[in-house]
PDB file of N, CA, C and O in Angstrom, chain B, residues numbered from 101:
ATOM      1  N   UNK B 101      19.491  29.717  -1.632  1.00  0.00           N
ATOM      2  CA  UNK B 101      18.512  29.463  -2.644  1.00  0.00           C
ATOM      3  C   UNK B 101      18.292  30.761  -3.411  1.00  0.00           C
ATOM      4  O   UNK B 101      18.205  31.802  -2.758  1.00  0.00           O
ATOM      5  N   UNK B 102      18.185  30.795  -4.851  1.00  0.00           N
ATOM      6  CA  UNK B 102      18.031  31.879  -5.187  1.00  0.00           C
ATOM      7  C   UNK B 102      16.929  31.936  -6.267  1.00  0.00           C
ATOM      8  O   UNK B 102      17.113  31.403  -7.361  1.00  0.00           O
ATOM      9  N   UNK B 103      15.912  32.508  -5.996  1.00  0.00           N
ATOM     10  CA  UNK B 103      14.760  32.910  -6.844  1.00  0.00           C
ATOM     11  C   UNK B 103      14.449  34.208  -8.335  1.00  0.00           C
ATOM     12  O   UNK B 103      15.209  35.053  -8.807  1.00  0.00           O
ATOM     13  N   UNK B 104      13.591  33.984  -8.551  1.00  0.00           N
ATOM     14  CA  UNK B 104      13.432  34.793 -10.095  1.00  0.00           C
ATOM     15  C   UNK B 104      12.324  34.440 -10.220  1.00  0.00           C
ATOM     16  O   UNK B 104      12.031  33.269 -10.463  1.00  0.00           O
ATOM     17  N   UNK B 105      11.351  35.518 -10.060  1.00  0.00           N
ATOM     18  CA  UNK B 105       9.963  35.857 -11.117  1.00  0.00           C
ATOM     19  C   UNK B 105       9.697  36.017 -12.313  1.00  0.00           C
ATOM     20  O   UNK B 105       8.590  35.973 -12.849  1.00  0.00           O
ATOM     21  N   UNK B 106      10.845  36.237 -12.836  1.00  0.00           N
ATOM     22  CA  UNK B 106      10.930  36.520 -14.462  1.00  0.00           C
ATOM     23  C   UNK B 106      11.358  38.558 -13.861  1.00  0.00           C
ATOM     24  O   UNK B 106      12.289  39.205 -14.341  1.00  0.00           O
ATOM     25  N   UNK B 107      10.312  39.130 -12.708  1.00  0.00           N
ATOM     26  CA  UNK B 107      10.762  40.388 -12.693  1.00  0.00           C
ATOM     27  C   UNK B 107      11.794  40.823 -11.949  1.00  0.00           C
ATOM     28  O   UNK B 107      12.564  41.698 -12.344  1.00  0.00           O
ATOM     29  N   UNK B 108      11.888  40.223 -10.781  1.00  0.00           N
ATOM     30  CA  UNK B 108      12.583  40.134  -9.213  1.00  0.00           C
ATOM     31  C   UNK B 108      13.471  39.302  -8.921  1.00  0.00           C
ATOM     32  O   UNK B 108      13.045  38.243  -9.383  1.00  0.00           O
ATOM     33  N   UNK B 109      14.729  39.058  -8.301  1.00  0.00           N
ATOM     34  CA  UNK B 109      15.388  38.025  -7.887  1.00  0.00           C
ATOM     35  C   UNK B 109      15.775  38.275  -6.599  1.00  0.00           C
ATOM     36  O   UNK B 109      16.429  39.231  -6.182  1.00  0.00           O
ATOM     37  N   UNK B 110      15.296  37.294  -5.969  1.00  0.00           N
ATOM     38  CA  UNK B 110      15.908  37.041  -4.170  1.00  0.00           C
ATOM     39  C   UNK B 110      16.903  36.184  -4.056  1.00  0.00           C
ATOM     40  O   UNK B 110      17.499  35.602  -4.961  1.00  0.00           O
ATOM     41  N   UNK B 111      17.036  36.135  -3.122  1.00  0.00           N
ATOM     42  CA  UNK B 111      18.334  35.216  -2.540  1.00  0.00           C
ATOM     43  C   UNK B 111      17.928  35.112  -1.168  1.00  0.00           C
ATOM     44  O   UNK B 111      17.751  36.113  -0.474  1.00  0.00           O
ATOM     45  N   UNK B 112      17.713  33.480  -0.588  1.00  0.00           N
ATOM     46  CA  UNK B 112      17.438  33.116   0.601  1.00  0.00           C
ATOM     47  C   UNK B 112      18.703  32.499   1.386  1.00  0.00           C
ATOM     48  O   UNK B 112      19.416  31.765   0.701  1.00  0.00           O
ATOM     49  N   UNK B 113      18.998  32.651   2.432  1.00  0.00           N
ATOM     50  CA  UNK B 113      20.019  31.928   2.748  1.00  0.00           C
ATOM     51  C   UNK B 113      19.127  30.737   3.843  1.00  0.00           C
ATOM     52  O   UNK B 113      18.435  31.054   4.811  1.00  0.00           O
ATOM     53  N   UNK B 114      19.350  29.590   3.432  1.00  0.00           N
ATOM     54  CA  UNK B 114      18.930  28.282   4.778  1.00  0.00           C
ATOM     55  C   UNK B 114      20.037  28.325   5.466  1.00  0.00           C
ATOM     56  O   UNK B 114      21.001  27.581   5.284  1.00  0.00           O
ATOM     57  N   UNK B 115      19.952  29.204   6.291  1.00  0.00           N
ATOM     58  CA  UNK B 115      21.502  28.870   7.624  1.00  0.00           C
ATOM     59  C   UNK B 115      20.997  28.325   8.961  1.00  0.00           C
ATOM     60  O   UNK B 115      21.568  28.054  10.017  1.00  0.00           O
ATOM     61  N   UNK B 116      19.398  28.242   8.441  1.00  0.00           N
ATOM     62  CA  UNK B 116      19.000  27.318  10.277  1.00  0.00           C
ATOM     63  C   UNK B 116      18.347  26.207   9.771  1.00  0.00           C
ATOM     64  O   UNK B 116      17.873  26.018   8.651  1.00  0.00           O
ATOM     65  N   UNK B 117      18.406  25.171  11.201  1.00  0.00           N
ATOM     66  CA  UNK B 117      17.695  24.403  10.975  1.00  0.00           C
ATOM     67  C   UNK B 117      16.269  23.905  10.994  1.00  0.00           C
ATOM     68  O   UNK B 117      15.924  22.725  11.063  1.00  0.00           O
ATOM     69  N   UNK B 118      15.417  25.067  10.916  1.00  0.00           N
ATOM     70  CA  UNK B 118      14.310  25.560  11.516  1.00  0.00           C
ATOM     71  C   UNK B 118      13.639  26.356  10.095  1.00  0.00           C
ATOM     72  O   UNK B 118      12.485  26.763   9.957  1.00  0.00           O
ATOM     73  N   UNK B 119      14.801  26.421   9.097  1.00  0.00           N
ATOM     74  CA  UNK B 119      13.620  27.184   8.411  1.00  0.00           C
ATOM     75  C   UNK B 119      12.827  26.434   6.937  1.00  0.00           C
ATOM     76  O   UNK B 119      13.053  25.244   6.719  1.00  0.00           O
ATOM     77  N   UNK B 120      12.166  27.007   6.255  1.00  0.00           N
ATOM     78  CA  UNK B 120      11.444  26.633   5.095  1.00  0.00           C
ATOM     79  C   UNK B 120      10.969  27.221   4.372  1.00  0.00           C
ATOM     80  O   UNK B 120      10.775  28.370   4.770  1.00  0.00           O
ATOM     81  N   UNK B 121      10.472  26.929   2.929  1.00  0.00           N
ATOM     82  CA  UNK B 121      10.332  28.058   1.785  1.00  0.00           C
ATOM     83  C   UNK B 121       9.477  27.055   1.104  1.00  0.00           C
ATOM     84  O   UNK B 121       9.825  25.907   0.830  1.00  0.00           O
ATOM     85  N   UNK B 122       8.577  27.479   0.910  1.00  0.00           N
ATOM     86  CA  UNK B 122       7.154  27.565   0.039  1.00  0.00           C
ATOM     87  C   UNK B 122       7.036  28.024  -1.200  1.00  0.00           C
ATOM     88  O   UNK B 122       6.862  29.226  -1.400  1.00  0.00           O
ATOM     89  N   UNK B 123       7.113  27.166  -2.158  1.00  0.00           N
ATOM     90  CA  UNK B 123       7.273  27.898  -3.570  1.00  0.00           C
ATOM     91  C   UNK B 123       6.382  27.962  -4.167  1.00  0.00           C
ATOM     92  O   UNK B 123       5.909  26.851  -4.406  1.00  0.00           O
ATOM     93  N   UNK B 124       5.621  29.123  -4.752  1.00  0.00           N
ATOM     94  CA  UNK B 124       4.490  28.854  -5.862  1.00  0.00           C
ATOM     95  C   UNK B 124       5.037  28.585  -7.213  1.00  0.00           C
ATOM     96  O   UNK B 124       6.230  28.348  -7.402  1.00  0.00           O
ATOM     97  N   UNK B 125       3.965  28.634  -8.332  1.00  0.00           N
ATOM     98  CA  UNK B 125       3.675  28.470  -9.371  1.00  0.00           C
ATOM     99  C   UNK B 125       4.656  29.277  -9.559  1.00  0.00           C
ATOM    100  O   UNK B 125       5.123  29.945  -8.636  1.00  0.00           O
ATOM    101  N   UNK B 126       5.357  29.353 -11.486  1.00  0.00           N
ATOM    102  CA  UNK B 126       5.841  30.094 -12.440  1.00  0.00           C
ATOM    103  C   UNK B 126       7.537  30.693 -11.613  1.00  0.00           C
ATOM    104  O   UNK B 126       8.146  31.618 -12.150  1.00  0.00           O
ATOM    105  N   UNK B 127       7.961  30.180 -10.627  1.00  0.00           N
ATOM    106  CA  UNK B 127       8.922  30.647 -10.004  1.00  0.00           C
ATOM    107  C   UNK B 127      10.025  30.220  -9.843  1.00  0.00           C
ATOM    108  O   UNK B 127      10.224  29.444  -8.908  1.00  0.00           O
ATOM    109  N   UNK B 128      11.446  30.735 -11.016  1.00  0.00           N
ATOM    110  CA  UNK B 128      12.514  29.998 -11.285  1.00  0.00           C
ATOM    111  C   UNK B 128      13.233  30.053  -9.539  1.00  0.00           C
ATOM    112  O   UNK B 128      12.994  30.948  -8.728  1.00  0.00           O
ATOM    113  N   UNK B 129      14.185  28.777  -9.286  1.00  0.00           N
ATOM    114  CA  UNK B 129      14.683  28.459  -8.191  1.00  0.00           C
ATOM    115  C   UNK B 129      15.888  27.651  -8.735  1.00  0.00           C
ATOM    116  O   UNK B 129      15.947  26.868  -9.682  1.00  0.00           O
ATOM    117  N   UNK B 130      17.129  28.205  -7.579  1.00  0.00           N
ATOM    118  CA  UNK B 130      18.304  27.240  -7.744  1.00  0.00           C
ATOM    119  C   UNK B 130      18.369  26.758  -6.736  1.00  0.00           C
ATOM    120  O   UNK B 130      17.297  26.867  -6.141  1.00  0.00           O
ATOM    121  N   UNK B 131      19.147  26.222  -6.164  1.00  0.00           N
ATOM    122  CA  UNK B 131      19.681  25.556  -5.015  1.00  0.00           C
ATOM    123  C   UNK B 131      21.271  25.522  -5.055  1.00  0.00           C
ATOM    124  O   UNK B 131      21.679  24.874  -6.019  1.00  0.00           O
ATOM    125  N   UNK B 132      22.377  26.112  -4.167  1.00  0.00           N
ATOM    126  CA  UNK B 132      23.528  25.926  -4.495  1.00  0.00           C
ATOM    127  C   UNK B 132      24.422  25.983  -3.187  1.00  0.00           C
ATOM    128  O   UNK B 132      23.766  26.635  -2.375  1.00  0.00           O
ATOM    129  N   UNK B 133      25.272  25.708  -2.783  1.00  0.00           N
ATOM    130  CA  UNK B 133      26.380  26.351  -1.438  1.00  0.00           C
ATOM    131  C   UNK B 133      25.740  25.078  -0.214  1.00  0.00           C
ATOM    132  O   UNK B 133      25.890  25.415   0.960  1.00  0.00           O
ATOM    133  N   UNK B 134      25.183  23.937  -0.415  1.00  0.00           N
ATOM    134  CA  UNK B 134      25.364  22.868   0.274  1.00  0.00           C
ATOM    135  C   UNK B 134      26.014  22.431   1.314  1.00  0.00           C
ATOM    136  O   UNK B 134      27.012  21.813   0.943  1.00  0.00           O
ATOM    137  N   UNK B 135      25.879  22.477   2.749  1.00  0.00           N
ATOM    138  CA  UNK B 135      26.652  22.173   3.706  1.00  0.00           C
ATOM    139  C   UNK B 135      26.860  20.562   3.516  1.00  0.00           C
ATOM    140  O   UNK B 135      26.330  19.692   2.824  1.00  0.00           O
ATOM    141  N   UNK B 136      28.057  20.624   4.627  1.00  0.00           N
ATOM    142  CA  UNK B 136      28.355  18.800   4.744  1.00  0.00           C
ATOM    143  C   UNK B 136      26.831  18.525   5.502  1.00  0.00           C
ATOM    144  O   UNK B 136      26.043  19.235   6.126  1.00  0.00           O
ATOM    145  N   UNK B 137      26.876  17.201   5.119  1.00  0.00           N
ATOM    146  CA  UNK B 137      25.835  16.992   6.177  1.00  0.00           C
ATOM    147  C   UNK B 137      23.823  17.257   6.036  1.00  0.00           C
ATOM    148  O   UNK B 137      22.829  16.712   6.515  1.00  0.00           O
ATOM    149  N   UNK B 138      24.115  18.429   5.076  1.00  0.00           N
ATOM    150  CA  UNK B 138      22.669  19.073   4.620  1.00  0.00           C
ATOM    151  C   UNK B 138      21.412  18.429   4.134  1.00  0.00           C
ATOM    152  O   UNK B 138      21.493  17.896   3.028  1.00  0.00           O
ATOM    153  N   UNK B 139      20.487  18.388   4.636  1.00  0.00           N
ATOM    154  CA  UNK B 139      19.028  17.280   4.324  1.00  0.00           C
ATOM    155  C   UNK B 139      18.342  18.354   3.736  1.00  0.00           C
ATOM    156  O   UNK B 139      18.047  19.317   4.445  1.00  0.00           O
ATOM    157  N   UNK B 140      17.843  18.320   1.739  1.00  0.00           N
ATOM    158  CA  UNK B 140      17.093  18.698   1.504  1.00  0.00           C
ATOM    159  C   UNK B 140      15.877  17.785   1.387  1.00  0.00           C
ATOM    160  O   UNK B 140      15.944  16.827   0.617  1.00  0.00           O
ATOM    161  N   UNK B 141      14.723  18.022   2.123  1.00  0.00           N
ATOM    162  CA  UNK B 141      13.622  17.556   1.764  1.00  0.00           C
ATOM    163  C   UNK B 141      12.368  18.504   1.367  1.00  0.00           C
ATOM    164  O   UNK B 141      11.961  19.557   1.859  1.00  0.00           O
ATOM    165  N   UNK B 142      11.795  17.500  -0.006  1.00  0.00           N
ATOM    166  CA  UNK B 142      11.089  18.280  -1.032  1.00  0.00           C
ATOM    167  C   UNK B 142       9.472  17.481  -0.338  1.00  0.00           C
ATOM    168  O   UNK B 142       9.520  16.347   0.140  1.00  0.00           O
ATOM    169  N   UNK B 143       8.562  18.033  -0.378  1.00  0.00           N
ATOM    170  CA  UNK B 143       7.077  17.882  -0.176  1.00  0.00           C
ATOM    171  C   UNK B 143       6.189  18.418  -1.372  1.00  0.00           C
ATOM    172  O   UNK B 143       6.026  19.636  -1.297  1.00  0.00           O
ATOM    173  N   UNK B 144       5.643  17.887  -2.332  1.00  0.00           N
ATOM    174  CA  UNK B 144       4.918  18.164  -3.076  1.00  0.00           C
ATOM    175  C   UNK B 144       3.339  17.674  -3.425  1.00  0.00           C
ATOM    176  O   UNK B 144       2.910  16.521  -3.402  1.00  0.00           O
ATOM    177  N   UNK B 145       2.699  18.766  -3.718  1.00  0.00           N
ATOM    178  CA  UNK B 145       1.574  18.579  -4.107  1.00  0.00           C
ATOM    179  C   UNK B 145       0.640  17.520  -4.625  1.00  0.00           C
ATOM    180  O   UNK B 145      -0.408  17.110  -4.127  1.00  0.00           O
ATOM    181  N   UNK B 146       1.235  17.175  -5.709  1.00  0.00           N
ATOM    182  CA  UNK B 146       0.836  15.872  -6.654  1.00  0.00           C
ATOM    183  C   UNK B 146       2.223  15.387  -6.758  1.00  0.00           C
ATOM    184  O   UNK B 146       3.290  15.628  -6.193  1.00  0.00           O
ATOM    185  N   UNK B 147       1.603  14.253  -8.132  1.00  0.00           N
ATOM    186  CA  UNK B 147       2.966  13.527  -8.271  1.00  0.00           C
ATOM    187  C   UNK B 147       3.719  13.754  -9.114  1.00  0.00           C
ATOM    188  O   UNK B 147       3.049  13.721 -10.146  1.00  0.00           O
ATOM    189  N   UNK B 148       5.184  14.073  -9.467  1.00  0.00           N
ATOM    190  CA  UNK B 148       5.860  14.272 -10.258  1.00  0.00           C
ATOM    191  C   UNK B 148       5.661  13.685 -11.835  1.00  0.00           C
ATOM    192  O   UNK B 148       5.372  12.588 -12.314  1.00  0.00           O
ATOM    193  N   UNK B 149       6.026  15.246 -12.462  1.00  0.00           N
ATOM    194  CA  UNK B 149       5.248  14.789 -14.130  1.00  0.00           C
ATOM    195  C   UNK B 149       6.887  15.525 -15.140  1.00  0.00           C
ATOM    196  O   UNK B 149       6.930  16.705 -15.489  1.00  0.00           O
ATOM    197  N   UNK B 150       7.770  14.749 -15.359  1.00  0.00           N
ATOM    198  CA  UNK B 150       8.529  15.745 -16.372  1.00  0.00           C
ATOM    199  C   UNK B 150       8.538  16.681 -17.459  1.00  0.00           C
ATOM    200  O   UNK B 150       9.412  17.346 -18.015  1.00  0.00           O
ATOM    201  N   UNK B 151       6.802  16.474 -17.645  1.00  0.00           N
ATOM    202  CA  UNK B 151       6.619  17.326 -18.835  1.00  0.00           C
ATOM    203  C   UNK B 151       6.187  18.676 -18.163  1.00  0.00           C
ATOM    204  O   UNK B 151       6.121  19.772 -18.721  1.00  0.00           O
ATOM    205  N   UNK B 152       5.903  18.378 -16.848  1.00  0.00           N
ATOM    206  CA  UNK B 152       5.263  19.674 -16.162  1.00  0.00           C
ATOM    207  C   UNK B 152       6.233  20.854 -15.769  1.00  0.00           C
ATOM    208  O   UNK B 152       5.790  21.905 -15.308  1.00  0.00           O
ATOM    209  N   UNK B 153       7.479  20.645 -15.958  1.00  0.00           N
ATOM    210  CA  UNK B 153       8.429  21.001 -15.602  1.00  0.00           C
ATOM    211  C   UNK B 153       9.217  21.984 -16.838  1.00  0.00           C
ATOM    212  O   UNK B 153       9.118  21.600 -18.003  1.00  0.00           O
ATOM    213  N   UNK B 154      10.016  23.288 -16.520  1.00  0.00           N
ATOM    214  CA  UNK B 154      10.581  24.331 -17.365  1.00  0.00           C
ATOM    215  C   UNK B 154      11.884  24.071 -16.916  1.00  0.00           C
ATOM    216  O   UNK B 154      12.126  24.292 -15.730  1.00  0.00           O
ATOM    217  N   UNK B 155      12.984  23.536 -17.834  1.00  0.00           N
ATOM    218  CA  UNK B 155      14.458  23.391 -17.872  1.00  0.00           C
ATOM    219  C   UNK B 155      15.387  24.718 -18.085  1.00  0.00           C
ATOM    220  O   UNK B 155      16.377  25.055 -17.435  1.00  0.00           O
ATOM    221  N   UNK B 156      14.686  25.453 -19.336  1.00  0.00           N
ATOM    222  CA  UNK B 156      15.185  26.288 -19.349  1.00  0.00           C
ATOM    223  C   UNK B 156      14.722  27.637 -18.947  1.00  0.00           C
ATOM    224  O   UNK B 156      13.608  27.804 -18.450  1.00  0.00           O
ATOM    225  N   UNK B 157      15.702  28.764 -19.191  1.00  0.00           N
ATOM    226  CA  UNK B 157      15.253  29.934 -18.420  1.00  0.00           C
ATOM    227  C   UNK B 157      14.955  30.637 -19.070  1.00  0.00           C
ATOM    228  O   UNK B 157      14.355  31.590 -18.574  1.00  0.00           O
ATOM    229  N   UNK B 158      15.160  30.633 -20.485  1.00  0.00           N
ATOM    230  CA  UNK B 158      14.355  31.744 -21.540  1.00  0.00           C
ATOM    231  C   UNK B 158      13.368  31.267 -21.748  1.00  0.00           C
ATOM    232  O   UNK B 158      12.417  32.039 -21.624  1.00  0.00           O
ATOM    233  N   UNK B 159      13.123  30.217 -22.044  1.00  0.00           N
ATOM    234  CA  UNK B 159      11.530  29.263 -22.296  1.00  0.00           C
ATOM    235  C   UNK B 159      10.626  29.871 -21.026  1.00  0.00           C
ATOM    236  O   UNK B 159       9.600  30.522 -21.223  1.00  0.00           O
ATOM    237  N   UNK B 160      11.118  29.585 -19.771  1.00  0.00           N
ATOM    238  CA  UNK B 160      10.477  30.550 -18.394  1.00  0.00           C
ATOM    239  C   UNK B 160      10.153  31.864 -18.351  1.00  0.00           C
ATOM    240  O   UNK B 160       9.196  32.460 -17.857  1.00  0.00           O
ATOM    241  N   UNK B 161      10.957  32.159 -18.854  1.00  0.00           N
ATOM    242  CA  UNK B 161      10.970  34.448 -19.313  1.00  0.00           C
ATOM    243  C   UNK B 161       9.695  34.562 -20.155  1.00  0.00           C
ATOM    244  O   UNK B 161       8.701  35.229 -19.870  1.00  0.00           O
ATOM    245  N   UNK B 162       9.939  33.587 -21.544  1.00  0.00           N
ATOM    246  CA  UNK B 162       8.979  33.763 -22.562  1.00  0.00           C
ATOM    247  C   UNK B 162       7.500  33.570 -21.462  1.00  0.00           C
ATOM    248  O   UNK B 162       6.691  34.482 -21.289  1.00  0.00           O
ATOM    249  N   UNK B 163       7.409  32.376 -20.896  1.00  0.00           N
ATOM    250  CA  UNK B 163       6.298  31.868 -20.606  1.00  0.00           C
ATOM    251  C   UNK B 163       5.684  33.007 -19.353  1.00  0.00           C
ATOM    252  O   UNK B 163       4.479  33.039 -19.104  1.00  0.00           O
ATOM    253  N   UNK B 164       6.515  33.758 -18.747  1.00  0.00           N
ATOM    254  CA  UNK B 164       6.043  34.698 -17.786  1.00  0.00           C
ATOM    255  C   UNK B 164       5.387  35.862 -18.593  1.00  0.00           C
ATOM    256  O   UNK B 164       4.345  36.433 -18.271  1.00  0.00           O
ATOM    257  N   UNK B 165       6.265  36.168 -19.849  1.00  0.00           N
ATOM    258  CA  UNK B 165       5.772  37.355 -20.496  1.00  0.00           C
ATOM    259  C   UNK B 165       6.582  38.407 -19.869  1.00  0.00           C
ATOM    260  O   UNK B 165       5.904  39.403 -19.622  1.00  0.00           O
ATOM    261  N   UNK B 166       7.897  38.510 -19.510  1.00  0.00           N
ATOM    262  CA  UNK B 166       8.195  39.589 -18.790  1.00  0.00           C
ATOM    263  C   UNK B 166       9.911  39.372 -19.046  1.00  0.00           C
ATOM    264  O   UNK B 166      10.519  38.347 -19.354  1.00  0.00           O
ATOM    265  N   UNK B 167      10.376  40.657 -18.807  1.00  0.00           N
ATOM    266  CA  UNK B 167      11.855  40.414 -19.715  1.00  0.00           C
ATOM    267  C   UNK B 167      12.808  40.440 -18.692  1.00  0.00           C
ATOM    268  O   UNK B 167      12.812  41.125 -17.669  1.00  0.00           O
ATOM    269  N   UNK B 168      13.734  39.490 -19.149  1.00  0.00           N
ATOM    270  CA  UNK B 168      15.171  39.330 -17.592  1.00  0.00           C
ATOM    271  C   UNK B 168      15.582  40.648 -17.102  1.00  0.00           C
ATOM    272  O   UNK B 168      15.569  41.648 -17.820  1.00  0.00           O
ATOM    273  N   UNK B 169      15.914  40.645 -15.987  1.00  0.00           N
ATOM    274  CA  UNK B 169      16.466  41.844 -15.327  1.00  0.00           C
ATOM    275  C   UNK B 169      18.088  41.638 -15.180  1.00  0.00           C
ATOM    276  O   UNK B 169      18.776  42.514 -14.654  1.00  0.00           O
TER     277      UNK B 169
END
């Protein structure tokens, strides 16, 4: 999984089956490198809204106020 604040970028690896990641607000996320077999399950807050949602990643930069690294 790989993250972006607009300032910072991490990279998580899920290699157990035991672990989990908590995402806040304003915080770009990919998801990529999929095992056979792999169960992502999502738990959310409220209920899904498409307008609530940032597609792109300069629109995200702009909206953080803070410039790509």
């Amino acid at each position: 999984m790989k993250l972006d604040d607009g300032l910072t970028k991490q990279k998580i690896f899920m290699n157990k089956d035991n672990l989990g990641v908590i995402l806040g607000k304003m915080l770009w996320h990919s998801m990529e490198g999929f095992s056979s077999g792999c169960v992502l399950l999502v738990v959310a807050s409220d209920y899904y809204r498409e307008d609530d949602y940032i597609r792109n990643y300069s629109d995200f930069i702009q909206l953080v106020g803070k410039s790509p690294v």
